[in-house]
N, C-alpha and C positions, 0 to 999 in steps of 0.2 A: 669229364663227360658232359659238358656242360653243350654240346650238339643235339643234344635229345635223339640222335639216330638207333637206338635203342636198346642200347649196351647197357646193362648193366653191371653194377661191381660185381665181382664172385663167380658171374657165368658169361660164355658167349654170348655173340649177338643173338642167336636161333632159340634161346631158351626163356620161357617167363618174363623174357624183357617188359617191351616196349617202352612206351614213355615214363621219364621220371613225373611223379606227381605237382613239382614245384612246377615244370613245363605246361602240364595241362591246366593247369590254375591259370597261367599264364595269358591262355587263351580266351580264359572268360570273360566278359563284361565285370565288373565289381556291381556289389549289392546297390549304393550309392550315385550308379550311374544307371541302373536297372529302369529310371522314371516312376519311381513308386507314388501312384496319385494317393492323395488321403480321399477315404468315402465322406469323413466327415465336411468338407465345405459342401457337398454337393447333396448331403443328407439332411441339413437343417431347413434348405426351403422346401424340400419334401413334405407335403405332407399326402400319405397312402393310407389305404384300408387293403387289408385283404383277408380272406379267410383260409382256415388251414383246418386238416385234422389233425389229433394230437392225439397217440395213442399213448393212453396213460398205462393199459397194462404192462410193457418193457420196460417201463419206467421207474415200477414200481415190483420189480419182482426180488424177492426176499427180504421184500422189507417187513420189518414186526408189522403185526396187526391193528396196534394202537396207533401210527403213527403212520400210517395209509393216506387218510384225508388231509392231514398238514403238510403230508412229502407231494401229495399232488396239486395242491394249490400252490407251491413250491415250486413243481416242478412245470407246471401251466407258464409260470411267474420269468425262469430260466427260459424258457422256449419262447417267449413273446423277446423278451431282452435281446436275445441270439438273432432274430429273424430280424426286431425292428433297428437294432441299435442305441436302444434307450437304456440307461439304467433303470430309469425312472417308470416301473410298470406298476396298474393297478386293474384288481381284479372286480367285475360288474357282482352285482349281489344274488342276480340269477345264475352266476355260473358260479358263483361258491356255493350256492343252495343245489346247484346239479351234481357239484363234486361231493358233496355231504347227502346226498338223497338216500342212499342205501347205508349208509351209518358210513362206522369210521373204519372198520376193513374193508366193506366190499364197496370197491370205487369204482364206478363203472370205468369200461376197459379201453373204452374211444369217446373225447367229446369232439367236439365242430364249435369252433372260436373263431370269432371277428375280431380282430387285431389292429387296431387306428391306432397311426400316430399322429399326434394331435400337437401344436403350440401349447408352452407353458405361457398361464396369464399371468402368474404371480410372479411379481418382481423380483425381491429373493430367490428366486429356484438357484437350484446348481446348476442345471440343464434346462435350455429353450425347448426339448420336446421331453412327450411321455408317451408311452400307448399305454391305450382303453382296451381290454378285453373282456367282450360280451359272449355269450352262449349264443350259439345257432343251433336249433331244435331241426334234426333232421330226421324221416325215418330210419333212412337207411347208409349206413356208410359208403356203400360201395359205388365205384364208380366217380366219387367224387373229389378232385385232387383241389390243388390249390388254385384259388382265384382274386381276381382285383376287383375291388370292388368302386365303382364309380357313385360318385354321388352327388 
């Protein structure tokens, strides 16, 4: 059966055939050949700001009460990393004091973060970048999506 015309062993042609699977592989490009560019050469002279909202309530739901404000500085933390590509993220002191403003279970449920990534100066680093995440003081959330920030 090696024609791939759609025979299968055990039934006629008209029944659940079609192609054998070794045949349709056959026809794909390979992964290897796919031109898979890396983001990282073209991310390190990067250097962006943008702002984002971050809704912390989904983020945090069923989690104990004690452990609310260290999952969402946490989880600010994972969502800068994911968006810039940095390991390397650190949080401004107004926006740990925003995360922490109503104690340690009730966290507010949306902030607005500016997210820079910025050159490492120190020689040692592991990583040539980091992003800076600061608080953006907004009234209102609505309406406001994601933006670049120039500077």
């Amino acid at each position: 059966y090696g024609d791939c015309s759609g025979r299968t062993p055990g039934g006629p042609a008209g029944r659940g055939g079609g192609q054998h699977s070794s045949c349709v592989l056959a026809d794909r490009p390979r992964a290897s050949a796919m031109g898979k560019e890396s983001k990282k050469g073209t991310r390190v002279n990067e250097i962006v700001t943008r702002e984002y909202t971050i809704n912390i309530h989904k983020r945090l739901l069923g989690m104990t009460f004690k452990r609310r404000a260290p999952r969402a500085v946490s989880e600010v933390k994972k969502f800068a990393s994911k968006a810039m590509g940095t390991s390397d993220v650190r949080i401004d002191q107004k926006l740990n004091k925003f995360l922490w403003s109503k104690g340690v279970k009730n966290v507010p449920y949306r902030v607005r973060v500016r997210i820079a990534r910025k050159r490492n100066d120190d020689e040692d680093a592991k990583e040539k970048l980091y992003s800076l995440c600061t608080l953006v003081e907004v009234k209102t959330f609505k309406g406001v999506g994601t933006t670049i920030v120039q500077e």
